[in-house]
N, C-alpha and C positions, 0 to 999 in steps of 0.2 A: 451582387454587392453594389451599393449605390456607389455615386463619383467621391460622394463625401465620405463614405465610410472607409473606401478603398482606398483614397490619398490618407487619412490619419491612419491609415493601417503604413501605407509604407512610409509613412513620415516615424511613427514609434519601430521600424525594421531600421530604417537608417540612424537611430539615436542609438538601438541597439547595438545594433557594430559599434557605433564611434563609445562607448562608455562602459565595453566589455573588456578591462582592462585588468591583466592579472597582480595579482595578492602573493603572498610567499609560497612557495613552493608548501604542500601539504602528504601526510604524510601517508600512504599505500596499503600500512598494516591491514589486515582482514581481523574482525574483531573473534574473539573465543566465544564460543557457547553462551547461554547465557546465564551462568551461573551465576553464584550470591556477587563475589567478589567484582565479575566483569559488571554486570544491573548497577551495581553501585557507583561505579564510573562516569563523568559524563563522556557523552557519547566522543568518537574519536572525528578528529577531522580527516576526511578522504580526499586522494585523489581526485581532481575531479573527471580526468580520462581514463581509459582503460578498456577493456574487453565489452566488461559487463557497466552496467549501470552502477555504482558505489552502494548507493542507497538500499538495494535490495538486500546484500545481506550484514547491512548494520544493526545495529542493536537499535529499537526505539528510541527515538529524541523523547522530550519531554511536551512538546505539543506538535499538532501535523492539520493539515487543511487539506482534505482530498477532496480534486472539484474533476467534474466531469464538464466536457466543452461539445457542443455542437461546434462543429468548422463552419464558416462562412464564408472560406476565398472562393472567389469566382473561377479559379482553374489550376490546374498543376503546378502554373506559373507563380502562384501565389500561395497556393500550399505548400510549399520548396519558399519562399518569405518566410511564411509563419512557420515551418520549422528549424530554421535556421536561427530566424529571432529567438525563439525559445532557447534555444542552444546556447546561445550570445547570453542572456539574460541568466538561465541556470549556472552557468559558469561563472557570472557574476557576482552571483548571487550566493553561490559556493567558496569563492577564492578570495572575494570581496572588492574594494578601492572606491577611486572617488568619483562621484557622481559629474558629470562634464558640466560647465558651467553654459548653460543656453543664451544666456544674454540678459539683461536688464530688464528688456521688456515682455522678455518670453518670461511661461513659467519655470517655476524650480526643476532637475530634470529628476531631483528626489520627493517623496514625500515629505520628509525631514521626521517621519516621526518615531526613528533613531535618535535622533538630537543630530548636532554637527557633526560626532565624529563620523556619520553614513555607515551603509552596510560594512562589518567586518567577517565576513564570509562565516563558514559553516553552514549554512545552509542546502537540505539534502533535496534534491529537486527531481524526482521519478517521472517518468515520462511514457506512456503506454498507446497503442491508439485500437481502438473498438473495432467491430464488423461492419458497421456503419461505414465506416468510412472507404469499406472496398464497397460501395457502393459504384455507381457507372457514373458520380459526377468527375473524378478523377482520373480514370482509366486503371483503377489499380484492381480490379475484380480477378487477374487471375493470380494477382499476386497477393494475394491474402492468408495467412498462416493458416495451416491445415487443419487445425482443433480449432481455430476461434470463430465463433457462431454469438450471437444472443445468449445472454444467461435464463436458461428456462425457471419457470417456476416450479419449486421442487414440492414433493407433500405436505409441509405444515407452514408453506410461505403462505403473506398475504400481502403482495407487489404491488404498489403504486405506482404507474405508468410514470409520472411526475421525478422519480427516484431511482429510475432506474437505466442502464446503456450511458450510449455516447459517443463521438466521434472518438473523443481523446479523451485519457484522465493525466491529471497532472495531482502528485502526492508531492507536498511542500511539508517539512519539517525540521523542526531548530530545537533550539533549547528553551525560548518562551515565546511564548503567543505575540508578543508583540514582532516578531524576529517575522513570524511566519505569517503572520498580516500584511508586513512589509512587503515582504516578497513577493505575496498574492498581487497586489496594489502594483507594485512596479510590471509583473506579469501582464497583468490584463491591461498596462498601459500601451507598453510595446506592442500586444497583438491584439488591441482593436482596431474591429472590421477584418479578423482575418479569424477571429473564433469567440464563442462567447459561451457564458458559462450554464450550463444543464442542469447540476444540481451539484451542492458543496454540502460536505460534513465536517467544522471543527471536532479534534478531538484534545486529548492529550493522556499520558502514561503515568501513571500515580508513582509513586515512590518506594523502595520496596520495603515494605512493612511485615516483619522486622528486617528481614534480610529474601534474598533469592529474586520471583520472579514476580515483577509489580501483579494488584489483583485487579480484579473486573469488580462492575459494582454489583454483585452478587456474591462478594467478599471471598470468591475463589482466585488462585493464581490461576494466569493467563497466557499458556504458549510452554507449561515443562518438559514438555516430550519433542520439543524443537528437531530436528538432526542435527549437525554439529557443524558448523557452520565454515570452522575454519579445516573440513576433511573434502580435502578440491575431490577425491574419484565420490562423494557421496553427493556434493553439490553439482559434479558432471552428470551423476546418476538421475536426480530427482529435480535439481532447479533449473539448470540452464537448456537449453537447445541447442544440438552438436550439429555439425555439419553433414550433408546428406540422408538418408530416410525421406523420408516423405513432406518435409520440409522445404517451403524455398529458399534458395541458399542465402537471401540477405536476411535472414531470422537467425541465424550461428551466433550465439552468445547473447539472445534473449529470452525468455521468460512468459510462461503463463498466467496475469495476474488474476485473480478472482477478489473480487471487493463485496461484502454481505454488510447491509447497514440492518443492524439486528434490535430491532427494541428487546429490552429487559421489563418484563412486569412486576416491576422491585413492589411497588408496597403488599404484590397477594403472595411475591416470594418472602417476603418479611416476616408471615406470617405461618411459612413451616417449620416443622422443629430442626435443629441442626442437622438429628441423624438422619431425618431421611434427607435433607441435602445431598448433606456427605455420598449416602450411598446413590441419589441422582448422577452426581458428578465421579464417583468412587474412590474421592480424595477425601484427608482430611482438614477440614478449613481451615486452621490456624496453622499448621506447619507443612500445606500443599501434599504430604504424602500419600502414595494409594493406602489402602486402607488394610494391606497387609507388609506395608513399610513401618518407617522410623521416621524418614528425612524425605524431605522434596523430589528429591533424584533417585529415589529409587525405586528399580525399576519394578513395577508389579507383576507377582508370580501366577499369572492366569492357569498355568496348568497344573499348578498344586491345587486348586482350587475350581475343577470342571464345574461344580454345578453350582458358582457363584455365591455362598455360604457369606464370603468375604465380601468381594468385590462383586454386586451382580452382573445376572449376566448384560443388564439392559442400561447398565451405567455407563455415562459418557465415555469414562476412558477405555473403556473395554470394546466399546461400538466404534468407535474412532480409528483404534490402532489396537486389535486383537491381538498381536505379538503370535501368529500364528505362521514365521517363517519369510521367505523370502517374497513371498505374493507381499503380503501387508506391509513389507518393512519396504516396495518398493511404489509403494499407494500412500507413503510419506508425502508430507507436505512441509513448506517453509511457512511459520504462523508470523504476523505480523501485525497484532491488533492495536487499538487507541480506544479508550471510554470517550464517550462523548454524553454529553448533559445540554437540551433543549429548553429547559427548564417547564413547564405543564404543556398540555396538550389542553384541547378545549373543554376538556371535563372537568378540568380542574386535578389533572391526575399528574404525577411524575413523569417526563418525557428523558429517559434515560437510557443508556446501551453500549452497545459495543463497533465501533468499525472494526470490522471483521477485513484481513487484508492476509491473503499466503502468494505463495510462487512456487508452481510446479513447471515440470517441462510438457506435462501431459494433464489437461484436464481433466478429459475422459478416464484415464488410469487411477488419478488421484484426487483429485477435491473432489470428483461426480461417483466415484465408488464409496467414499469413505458417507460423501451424506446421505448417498441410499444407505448404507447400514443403520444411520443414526436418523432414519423416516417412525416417527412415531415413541421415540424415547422418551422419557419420564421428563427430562427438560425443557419439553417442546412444549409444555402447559404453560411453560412461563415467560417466555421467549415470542417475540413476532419478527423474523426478518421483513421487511417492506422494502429494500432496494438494493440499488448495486449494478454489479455486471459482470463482464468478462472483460480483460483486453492484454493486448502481448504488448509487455515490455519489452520495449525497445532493445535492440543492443547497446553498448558503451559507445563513447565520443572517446574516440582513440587519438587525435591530437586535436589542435586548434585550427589545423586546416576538414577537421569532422564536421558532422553535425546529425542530431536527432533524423534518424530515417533517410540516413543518405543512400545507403545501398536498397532498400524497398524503390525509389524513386527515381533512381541511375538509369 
């Protein structure tokens, strides 16, 4: 890191501390399922300490910015900055207050493009870091979580080097675009010269039309078969990382995230008939249910139905999560998507899709099992993942004397 980059790096760490100033107390609830009634809600305001990271098992905001960062500090000494800063700033950014006045001659230490009243918190700020980063610039090679590796290229991917990995990702979401640009903005002001950005995906979470769970732009709902978010022994089971196993012990209470930036081939899918969607996906479009349902939530009877009559057998929901006992129901995953809209690519074509975002406690067991099943399904004609990655969620910032990755770096 040059002299210049390295002093405006710790010049936005020291603005950081001085302007992470707290907001009212917010409130801890764990949101319900994600049924009609909770979707309809806006999202709740979290904690912003605790075990886990808040963010992860909240309900979608209405728009999110997930960026991946190359790191740039020149040593431990500076990667322990830039996490700290980060810390300082999500919390900010979360709880809210007023931006510290710099001086006359300095700049503003806001964007302003809140208006005056500045950040009023809400803001969900995820924080993860790559395999990258147990790289040997650090020293942190042997301390690296035991699943997380590079995200491989699976059978019907086609990966652009450009969109894919990362030291860090950092997922920012609020409740409108302008919320979560701010954030981005004030972010990368604090830690420049200590990390810089790889690749960014805006998104945001449609409305739910009529009711239940917002759709994808392939006009199906997106994320029904969730687990239940607020059953702590199902989220001990599937989401988080317990203590001891094969783990190191500063990973207890985070997460495996997987991020899939998926193109949609919306105008050649526009042009099939509904039914064979339907049985693609083995919902139905307009009221999300499987296709030997009634309602959104209910559950489909795969074993009334062995040789797929109803539901086939090579339809999404049934390649996804076969409901074939305790193997499958423990190869669950937490779904977490956002659309995103590019607007054309250079052909002149639709540039549209999905960020693709879950949280297991096990890769291997669960996201990497579930998309070998679904290698070559009737969906994958119309679908291109091109990037993404792997990275573990951090644990929670348990108080104001915490911070992002303090027991990895201890």
């Amino acid at each position: 890191m040059s002299g210049v980059r390295r002093r405006g790096f710790l010049r936005g760490a020291a603005a950081g501390a001085g302007t992470a100033v707290a907001g009212a107390a917010l409130s801890g609830a764990i949101p319900r399922p994600a049924r009609a009634e909770a979707v309809e809600q806006a999202a709740p305001h979290l904690d912003f300490h605790g075990a886990h990271q808040a963010g992860i098992l909240q309900l979608p905001q209405r728009a999110t910015a997930l960026v991946s960062f190359d790191v740039t500090a020149a040593d431990r000494r500076e990667l322990t900055e830039l996490l700290r800063t980060l810390t300082d700033r999500a919390r900010f950014l979360a709880t809210g207050g007023t931006p510290a006045p710099l001086g006359i001659t300095a700049p503003p230490s806001d964007s302003g493009v809140l208006g005056p009243q500045g950040p009023t918190g809400g803001v969900r700020v995820t924080a993860g870091v790559g395999a990258s980063l147990f790289d040997e610039r650090y020293g942190l090679m042997s301390r690296k979580p035991a699943r997380l590796a590079a995200m491989p290229a699976f059978a019907d991917d086609d990966l652009d080097a450009a969109w894919c990995h990362g030291d860090l990702s950092v997922q920012l979401c609020a409740d409108s675009p302008d919320v979560v640009l701010h954030a981005l903005r004030d972010i990368a002001r604090h830690t420049r010269g200590g990390m810089q950005v790889r690749w960014r995906m805006d998104g945001y979470t449609s409305p739910p039309r009529p009711s239940g769970t917002p759709r994808n732009h392939m006009g199906f709902k997106d994320g029904t078969a969730n687990p239940d978010t607020a059953d702590a022994a199902a989220m001990d089971r599937l989401v988080w990382v317990g203590p001891g196993g094969a783990e190191p012990a500063w990973t207890a209470g985070g997460s495996y995230q997987v991020v899939r930036l998926i193109r949609m081939l919306v105008e050649f899918w526009d042009r099939v008939s509904l039914s064979e969607q339907e049985r693609m996906f083995g919902r139905a479009r307009d009221t999300g249910a499987p296709l030997d349902g009634t309602v959104e939530f209910d559950v489909p009877k795969f074993a009334e139905d062995p040789k797929g009559d109803v539901i086939p057998l090579d339809s999404h929901i049934r390649l996804a999560n076969p409901r074939s006992g305790r193997g499958s129901e423990d190869q669950r995953i937490l779904r977490r998507g956002y659309n995103y809209d590019r607007g054309m690519d250079s052909n002149g074509d639709l540039d549209m899709g999905l960020i693709f975002c879950c949280y297991q406690q096990d890769v291997g067991r669960q996201f990497e099992a579930v998309q070998k099943r679904l290698a070559g399904e009737p969906l994958a004609d119309y679908i291109k993942p091109f990037g993404g990655g792997y990275f573990f969620a951090l644990p929670g910032v348990r108080d104001r004397t915490d911070w992002f990755g303090r027991a990895l770096l201890a």
